[in-house]
C-alpha positions as CSV (number, residue, x, y, z in Angstrom):
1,X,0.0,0.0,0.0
2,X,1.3,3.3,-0.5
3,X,0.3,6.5,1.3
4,X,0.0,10.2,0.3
5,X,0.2,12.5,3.2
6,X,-0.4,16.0,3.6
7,X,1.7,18.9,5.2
8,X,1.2,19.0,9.0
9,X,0.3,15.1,9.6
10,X,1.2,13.6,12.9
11,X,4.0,10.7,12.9
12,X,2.1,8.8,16.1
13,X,-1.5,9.0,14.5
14,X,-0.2,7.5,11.3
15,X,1.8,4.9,13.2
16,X,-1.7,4.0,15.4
17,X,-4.0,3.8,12.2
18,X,-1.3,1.5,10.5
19,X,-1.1,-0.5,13.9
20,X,-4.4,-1.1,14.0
21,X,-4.9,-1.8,9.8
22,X,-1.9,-4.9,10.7
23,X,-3.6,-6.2,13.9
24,X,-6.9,-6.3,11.8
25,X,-5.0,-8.8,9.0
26,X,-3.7,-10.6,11.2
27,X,-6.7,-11.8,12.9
28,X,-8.0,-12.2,9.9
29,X,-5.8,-14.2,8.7
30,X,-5.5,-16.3,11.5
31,X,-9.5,-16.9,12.0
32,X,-8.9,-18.1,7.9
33,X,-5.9,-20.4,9.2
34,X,-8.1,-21.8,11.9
35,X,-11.5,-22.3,10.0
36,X,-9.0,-24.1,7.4
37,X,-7.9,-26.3,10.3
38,X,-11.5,-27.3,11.4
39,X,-12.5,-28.4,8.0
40,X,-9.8,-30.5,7.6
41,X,-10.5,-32.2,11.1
42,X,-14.1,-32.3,9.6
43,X,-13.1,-34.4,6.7
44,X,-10.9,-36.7,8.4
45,X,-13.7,-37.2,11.3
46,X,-15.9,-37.9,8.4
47,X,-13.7,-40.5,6.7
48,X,-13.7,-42.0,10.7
49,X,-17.3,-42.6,10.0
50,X,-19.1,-45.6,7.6
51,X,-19.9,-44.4,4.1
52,X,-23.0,-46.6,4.3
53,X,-24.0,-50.2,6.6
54,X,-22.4,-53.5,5.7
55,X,-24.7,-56.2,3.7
56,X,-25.5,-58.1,6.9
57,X,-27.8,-61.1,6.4
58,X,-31.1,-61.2,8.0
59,X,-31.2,-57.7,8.8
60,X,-31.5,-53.8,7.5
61,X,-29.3,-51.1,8.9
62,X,-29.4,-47.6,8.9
63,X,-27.4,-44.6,10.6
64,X,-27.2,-40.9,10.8
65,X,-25.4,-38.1,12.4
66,X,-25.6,-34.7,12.5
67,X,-23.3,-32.3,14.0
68,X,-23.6,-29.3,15.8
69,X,-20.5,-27.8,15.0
70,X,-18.2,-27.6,12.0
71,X,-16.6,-31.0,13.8
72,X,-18.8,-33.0,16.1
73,X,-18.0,-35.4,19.3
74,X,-20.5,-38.3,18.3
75,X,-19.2,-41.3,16.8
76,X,-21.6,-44.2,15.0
77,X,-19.5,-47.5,13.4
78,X,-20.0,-50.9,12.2
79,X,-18.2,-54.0,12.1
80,X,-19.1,-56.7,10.0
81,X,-17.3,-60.5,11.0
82,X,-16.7,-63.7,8.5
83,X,-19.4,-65.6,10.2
84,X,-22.6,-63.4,9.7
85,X,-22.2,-61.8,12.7
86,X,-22.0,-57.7,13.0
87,X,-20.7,-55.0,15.7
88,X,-21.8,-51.9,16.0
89,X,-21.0,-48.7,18.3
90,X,-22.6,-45.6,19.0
91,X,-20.7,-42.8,21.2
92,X,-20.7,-39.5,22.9
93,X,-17.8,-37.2,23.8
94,X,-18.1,-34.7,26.4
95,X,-17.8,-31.1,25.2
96,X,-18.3,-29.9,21.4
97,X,-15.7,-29.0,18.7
98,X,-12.1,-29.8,18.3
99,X,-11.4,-31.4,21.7
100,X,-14.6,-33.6,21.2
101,X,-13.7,-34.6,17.8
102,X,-9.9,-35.4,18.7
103,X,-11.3,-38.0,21.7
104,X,-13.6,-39.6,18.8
105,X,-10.8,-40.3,16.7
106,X,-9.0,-41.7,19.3
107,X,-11.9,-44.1,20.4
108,X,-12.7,-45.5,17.0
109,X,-9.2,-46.4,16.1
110,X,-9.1,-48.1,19.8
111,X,-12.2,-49.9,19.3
112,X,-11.4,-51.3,15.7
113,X,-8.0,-52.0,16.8
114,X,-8.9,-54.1,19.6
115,X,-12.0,-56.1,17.7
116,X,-10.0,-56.8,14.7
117,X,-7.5,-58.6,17.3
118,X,-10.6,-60.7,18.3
119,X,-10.1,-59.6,22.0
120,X,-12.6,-59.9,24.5
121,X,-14.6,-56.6,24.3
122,X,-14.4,-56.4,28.0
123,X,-11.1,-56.1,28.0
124,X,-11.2,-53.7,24.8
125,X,-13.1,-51.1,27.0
126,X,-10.8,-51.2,29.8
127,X,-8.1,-51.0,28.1
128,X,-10.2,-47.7,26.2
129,X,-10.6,-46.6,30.1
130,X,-7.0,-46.6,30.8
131,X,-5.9,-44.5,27.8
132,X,-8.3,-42.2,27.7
133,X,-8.2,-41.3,31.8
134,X,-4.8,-40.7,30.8
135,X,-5.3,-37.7,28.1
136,X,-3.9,-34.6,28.5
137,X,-7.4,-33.4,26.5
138,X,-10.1,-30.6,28.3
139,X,-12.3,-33.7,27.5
140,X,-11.8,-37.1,29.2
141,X,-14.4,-39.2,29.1
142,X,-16.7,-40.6,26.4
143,X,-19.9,-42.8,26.8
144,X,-20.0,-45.8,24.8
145,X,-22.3,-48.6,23.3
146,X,-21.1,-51.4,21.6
147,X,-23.6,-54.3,20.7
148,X,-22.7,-57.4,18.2
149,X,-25.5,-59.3,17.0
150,X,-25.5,-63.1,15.9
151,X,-27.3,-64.3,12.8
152,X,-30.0,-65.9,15.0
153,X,-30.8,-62.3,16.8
154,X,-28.6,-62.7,20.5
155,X,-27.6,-59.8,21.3
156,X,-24.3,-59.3,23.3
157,X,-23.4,-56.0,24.6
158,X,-21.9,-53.5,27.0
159,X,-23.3,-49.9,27.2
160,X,-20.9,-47.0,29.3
161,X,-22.6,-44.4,30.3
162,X,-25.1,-44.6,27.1
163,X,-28.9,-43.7,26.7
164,X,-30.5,-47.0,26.3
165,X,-31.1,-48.2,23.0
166,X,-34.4,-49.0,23.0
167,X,-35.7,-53.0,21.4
168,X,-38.9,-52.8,20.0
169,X,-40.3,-56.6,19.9
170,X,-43.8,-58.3,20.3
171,X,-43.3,-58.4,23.9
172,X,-42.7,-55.4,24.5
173,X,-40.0,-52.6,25.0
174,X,-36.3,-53.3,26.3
175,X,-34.3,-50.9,27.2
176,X,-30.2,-51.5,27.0
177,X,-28.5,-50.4,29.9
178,X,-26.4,-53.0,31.3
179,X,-22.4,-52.3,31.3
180,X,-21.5,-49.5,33.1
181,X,-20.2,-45.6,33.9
182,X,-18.6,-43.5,31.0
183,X,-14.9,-44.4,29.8
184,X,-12.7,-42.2,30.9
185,X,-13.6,-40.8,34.4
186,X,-11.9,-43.1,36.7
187,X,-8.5,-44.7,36.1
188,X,-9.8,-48.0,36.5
189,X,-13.5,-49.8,36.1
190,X,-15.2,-52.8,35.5
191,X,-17.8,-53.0,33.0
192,X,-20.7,-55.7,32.4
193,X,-21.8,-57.5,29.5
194,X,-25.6,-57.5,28.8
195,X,-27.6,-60.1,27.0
196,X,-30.7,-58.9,24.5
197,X,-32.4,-60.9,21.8
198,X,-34.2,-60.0,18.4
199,X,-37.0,-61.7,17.0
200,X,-38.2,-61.9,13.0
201,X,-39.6,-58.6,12.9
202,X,-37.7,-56.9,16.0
203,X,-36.1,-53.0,16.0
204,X,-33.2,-51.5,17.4
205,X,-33.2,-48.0,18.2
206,X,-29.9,-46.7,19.1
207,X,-29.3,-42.5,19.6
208,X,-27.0,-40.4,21.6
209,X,-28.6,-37.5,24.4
210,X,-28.7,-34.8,21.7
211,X,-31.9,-36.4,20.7
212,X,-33.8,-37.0,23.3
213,X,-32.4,-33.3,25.2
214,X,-33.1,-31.4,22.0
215,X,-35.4,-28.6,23.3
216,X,-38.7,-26.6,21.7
217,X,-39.7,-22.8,22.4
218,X,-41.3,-23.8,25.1
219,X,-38.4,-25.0,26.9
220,X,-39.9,-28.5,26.3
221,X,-37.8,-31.4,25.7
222,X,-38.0,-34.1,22.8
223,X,-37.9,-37.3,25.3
224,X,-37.6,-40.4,25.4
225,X,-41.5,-41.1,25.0
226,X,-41.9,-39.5,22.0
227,X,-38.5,-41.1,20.3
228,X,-40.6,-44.1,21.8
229,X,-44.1,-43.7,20.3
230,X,-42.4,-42.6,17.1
231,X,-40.5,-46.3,16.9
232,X,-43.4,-48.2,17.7
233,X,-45.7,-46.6,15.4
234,X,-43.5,-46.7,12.4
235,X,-42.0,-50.6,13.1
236,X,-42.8,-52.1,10.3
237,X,-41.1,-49.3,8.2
238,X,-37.5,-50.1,6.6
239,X,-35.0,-48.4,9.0
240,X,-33.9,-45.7,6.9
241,X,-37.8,-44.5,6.7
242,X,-37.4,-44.6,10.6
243,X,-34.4,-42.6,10.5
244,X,-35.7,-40.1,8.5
245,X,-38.6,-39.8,10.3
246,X,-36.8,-39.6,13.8
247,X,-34.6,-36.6,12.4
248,X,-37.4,-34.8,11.1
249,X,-39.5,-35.1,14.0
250,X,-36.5,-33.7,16.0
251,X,-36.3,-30.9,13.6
252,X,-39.5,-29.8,13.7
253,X,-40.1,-30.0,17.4
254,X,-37.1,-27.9,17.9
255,X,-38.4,-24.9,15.3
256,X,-35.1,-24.0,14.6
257,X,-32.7,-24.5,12.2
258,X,-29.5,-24.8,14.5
259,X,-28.8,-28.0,16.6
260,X,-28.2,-27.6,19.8
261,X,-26.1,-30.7,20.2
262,X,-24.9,-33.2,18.3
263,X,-27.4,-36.2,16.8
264,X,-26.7,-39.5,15.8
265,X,-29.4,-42.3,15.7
266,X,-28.7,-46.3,14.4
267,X,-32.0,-48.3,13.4
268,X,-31.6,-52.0,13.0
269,X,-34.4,-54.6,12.3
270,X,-34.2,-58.3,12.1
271,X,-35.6,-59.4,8.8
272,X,-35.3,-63.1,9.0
């Protein structure tokens, strides 16, 4: 830039409105540097997460997430097994942004890591406790669900610090809360396995808190009964006409455009 100055101009004045033009680039510069560094953590978290669900026979699966930042702390996987059997995880890490996401990525390279070594998944989340209580991150603990289901519908699982999935079978509604608190919080914890099955015709309903917490005008919460009633009334639907209609419902309940926390919902149903 060059600068034509009249007779009687003050040096300091000058020097203050220059100052001032340099400290304005700069920050603008560096909030270009940073948004540039969130979306590259957006595409890697996105390359973290399934492109679409694995051809598993005997039943349909669907997932979704939205999140509420640029880079979200909600994670969704699936892992499919030679002998018709699948996994699948559904998490939550405290905080939003950067942090979050960092603490996701560090989870779902754990957790494939430790089932593609066939270990015990027991011993995969404890050993998921220890590392993570460990980070030098602002956010240390995650909550966790991680189900795998057997061609003839048993249902083995451990949920940390999760909400429920929710079965939907003829016999009623089962919620999925055995296994215990959120990874991360204590340096060492024990965590159960719980036991589920799924009939022909059953649905799995698997979401993190940003669902069921998303909130209307009123101050009015989405809940848990009304993710419920949804489910049952639509069962018979293919899961991504579920999903759809979850996410929508959500959206309109909340009246707003903006999400107030990050959303991810898995539907399963046993076909066979």
């Amino acid at each position: 830039m060059v600068f034509e100055l009249d007779h009687g101009w003050e040096h300091e004045e000058i020097e203050f409105c220059l100052n001032t033009v340099r400290t304005a680039i700069g920050y603008r510069l560096a909030a270009e540097r940073f948004q540039s560094d969130l979306r590259q953590a957006a595409q890697i978290q996105l390359s973290l997460l399934p492109d679409s669900p694995p051809p598993i026979a005997g039943y349909q699966v669907a997932g979704k997430q939205i999140p509420a930042e640029l880079v979200g702390g909600d994670l969704y996987d699936y892992y499919p097994f030679d002998d018709g059997c699948f996994g699948v995880a559904v998490g939550d890490a405290s905080g939003h942004g950067l942090p979050a996401a960092l603490l996701v990525r560090d989870v779902v390279t754990g957790l494939r890591m430790g089932i593609e070594k066939e270990l015990k998944i027991q011993h995969v989340f404890r050993k998921l406790n220890r590392v993570i209580h460990r980070s030098n991150l602002s956010t240390r603990f995650i909550s966790l669900f991680y189900g795998e289901l057997e061609s003839n519908g048993n249902l083995f699982y451990i949920n940390a610090g999760q909400p429920p999935p929710l079965l939907f079978s003829e016999g009623g509604i089962q919620e999925l809360g055995v296994g215990g608190i959120a990874i991360g919080p204590l340096p060492e914890t024990d965590f159960k396995r719980g036991f589920a099955h799924m009939d022909h015709g059953s649905l799995l309903v698997l979401y993190t808190d940003g669902l069921i917490e998303r909130e209307n005008r009123a101050g009015d919460r989405f809940g848990i009964q009304r993710l419920k009633k949804l489910s049952l009334k639509h069962r018979g639907d293919d899961p991504d006409q579920i999903l759809d209609l979850i996410f929508d419902s959500a959206q309109k309940f909340g009246k707003v455009a903006k999400w107030e926390d990050d959303i991810t919902v898995v539907v399963i149903k046993r076909t066979l």
